[in-house]
N, C-alpha and C positions, 0 to 999 in steps of 0.2 A: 673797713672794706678796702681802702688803701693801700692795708700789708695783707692780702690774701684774703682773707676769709671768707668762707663760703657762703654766698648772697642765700642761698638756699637751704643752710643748716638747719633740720626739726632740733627741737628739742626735747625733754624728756617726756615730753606728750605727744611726742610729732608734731609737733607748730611748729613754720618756719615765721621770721619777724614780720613778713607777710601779714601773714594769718593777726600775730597780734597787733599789729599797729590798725590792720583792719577793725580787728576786736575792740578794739579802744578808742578807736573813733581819729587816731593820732595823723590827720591828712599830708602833713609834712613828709612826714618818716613815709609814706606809701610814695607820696611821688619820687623822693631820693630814691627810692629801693626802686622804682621802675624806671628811670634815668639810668640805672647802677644795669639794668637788666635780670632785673630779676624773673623767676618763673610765674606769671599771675596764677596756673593752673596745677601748682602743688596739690593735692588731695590727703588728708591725715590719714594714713590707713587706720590709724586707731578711731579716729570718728566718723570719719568720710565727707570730710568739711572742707571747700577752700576757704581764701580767702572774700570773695565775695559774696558768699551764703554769710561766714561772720558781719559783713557788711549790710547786706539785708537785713537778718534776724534784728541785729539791733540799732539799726535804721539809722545807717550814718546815709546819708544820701547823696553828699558830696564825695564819699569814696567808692561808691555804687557808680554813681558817673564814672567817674576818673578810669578804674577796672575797665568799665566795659568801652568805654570809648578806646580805651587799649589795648582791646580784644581778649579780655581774660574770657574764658570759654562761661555760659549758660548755660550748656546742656548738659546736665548733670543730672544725677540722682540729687534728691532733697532726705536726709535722714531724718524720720518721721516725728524725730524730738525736735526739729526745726519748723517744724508747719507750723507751732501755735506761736504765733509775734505775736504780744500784747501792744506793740510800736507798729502804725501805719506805714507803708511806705511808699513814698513818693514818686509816680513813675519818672523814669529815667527819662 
């Protein structure tokens, strides 16, 4: 991030590192990248997912907080293959 690189790069599925560190539960890496300025409300045109729906679905609930206390946007579309969590999730 230091020599340029775009905090906001998809990659070859439209995910930006966002989206993954979201996805994988990696709480570090989400707070550096929102210190860095990153976008919380990137959307994957190929799935229609940000980064805090991957945080929902698979119930990191410590980066559920973090987002939304950082105003990553809620009001979204929910694409209908994300409505079934097998993982509760914990209100915010």
């Amino acid at each position: 991030l230091d020599n340029g690189v775009n905090i906001n790069f998809c990659d070859e599925f439209d995910r930006t590192s966002l989206m993954l560190a979201s996805r994988y539960g990696h709480l570090s890496i989400v707070i550096c990248l929102i210190k860095r300025g990153v976008d919380l409300d990137v959307v994957s045109k190929r799935y229609g997912i940000t980064a805090l729906m991957y945080a929902c679905y698979f119930g990191f609930d410590k980066i559920v907080r973090i987002l939304v206390e950082n105003k990553a946007s809620h009001n979204c579309f929910v694409p209908s293959f994300l409505t079934y969590s097998s993982k509760p999730i914990s209100p915010v």
